[in-house]
C-alpha positions as CSV (number, residue, x, y, z in Angstrom):
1,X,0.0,0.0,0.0
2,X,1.4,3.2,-0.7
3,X,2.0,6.3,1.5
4,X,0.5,9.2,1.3
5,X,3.1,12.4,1.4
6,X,3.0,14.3,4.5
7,X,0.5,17.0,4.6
8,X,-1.4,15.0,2.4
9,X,-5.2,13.1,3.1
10,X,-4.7,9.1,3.7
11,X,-7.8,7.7,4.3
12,X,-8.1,5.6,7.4
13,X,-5.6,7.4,9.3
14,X,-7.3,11.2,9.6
15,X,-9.5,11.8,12.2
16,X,-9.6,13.0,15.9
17,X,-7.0,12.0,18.3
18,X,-8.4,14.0,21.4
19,X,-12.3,13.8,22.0
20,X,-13.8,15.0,24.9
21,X,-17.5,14.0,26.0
22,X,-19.4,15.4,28.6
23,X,-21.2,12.7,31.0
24,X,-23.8,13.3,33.5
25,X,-25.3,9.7,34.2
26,X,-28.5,10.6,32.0
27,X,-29.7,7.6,30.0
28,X,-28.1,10.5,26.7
29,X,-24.7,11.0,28.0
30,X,-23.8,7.5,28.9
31,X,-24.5,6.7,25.1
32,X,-22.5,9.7,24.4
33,X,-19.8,8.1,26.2
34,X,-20.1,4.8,24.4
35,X,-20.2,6.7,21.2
36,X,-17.2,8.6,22.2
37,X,-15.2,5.3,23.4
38,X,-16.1,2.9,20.3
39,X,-14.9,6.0,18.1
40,X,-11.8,6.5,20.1
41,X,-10.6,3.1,20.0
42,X,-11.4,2.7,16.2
43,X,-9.1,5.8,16.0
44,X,-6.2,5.2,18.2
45,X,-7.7,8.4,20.1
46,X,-7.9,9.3,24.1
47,X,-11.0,10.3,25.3
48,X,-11.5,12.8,28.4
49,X,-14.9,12.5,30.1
50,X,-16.1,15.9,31.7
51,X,-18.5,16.2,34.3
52,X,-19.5,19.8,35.5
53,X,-21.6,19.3,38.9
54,X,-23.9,22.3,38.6
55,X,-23.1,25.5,41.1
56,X,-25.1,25.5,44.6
57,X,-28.7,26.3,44.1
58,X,-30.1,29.7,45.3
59,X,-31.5,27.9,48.3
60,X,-28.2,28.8,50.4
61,X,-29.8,32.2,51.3
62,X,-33.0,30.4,52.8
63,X,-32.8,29.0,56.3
64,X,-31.5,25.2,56.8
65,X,-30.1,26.1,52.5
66,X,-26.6,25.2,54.2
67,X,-27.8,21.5,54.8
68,X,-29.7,21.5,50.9
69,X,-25.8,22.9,49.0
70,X,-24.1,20.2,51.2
71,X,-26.6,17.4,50.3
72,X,-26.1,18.6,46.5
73,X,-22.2,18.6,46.8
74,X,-22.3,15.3,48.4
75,X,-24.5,14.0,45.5
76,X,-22.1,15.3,43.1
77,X,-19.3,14.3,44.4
78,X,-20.4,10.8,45.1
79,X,-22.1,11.1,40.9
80,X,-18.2,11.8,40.2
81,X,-17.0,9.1,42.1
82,X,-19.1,6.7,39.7
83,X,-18.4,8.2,36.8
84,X,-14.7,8.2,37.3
85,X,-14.9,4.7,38.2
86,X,-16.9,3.6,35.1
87,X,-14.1,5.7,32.8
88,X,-11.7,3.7,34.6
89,X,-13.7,0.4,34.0
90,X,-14.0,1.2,29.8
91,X,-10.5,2.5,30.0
92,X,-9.4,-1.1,30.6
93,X,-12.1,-3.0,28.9
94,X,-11.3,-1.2,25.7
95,X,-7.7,-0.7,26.1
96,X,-8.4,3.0,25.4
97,X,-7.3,6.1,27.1
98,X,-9.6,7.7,29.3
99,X,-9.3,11.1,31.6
100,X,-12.1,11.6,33.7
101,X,-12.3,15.2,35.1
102,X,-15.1,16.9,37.6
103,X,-15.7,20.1,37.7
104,X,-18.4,22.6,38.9
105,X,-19.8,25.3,37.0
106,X,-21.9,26.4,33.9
107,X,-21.7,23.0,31.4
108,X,-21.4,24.9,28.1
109,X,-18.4,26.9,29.4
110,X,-16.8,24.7,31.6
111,X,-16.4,22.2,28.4
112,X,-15.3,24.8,26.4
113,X,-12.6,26.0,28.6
114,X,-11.6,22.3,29.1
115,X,-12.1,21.5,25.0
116,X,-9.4,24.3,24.7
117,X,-6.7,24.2,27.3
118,X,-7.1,19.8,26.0
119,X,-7.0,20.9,21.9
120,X,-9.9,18.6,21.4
121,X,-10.1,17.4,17.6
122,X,-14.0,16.5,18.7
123,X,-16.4,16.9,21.5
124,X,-19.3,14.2,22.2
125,X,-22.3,15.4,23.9
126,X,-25.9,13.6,24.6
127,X,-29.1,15.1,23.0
128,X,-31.0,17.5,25.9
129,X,-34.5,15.7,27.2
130,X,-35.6,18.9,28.9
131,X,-38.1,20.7,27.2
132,X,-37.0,24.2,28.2
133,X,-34.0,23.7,25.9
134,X,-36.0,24.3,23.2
135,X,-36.7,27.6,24.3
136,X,-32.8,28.8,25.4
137,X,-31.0,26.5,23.6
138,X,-29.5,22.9,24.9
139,X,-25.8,22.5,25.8
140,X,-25.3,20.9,22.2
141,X,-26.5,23.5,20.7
142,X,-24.4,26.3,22.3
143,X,-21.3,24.0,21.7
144,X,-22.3,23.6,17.8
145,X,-22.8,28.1,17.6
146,X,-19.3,28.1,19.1
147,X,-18.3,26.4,16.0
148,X,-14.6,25.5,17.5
149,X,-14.8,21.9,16.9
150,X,-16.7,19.2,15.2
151,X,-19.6,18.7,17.7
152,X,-21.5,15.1,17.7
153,X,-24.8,15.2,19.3
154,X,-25.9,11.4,20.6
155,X,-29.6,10.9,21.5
């Protein structure tokens, strides 16, 4: 088989090397995450799994809203812990690379700041279920506007 020159097109060999998918244990994101995976390890890419815990609710300023933000940290933290574990878990089943990070915030920016400072080739996202997003836009649609990378939307 002959080689293509350097700069030039070979098929089978182009295609992203970095892929980042957010995950947030909805039935949309895990399939994101399988999406992402399967494509990674047809690839010879690595894969970093983003979860963005959502910032303490408004509640705080309300009597007793101390005890709500700690029970939504703890829930967040322990969703992490999962999630990191099943990266882990498909890391070694697939023989693919997998970075899991956590981080709190606004999704859409949090995975853009993490897309960039990572030079993503691709980002992996699950199709929103909340009807409101039709409204205001869904996470994959803000990350398709930014038009920064090729964005895949899984339902």
């Amino acid at each position: 088989m002959e080689q293509a020159a350097p700069g030039e097109f070979e098929l089978g060999t182009d295609g992203p090397k970095e892929i980042l998918v957010g995950v947030d244990d909805s039935t949309t994101s895990l399939r994101a995450a399988s999406y992402a995976a399967g494509l990674a390890r047809r690839q010879g890419a690595k894969v970093t799994a983003v979860y963005v815990a959502p910032l303490a609710s408004l509640g705080a300023a309300t009597p007793g809203g101390s005890v709500l933000v700690a029970a939504e940290r703890e829930a967040a933290n322990d969703l992490a812990a999962d999630l990191r574990r099943r990266a882990a878990e498909a890391s070694a089943e697939l023989g693919i690379s997998v970075t899991f990070i956590a981080t709190e915030g606004d999704a859409y920016a949090e995975i853009r700041r993490i897309a960039d400072e990572i030079r993503a080739d691709a980002v992996v996202v699950g199709a929103s279920a909340k009807a409101g997003h039709r409204l205001i836009g869904s996470l994959a649609v803000r990350l398709v506007r930014a038009g920064r990378w090729p964005v895949t939307v899984v339902p």
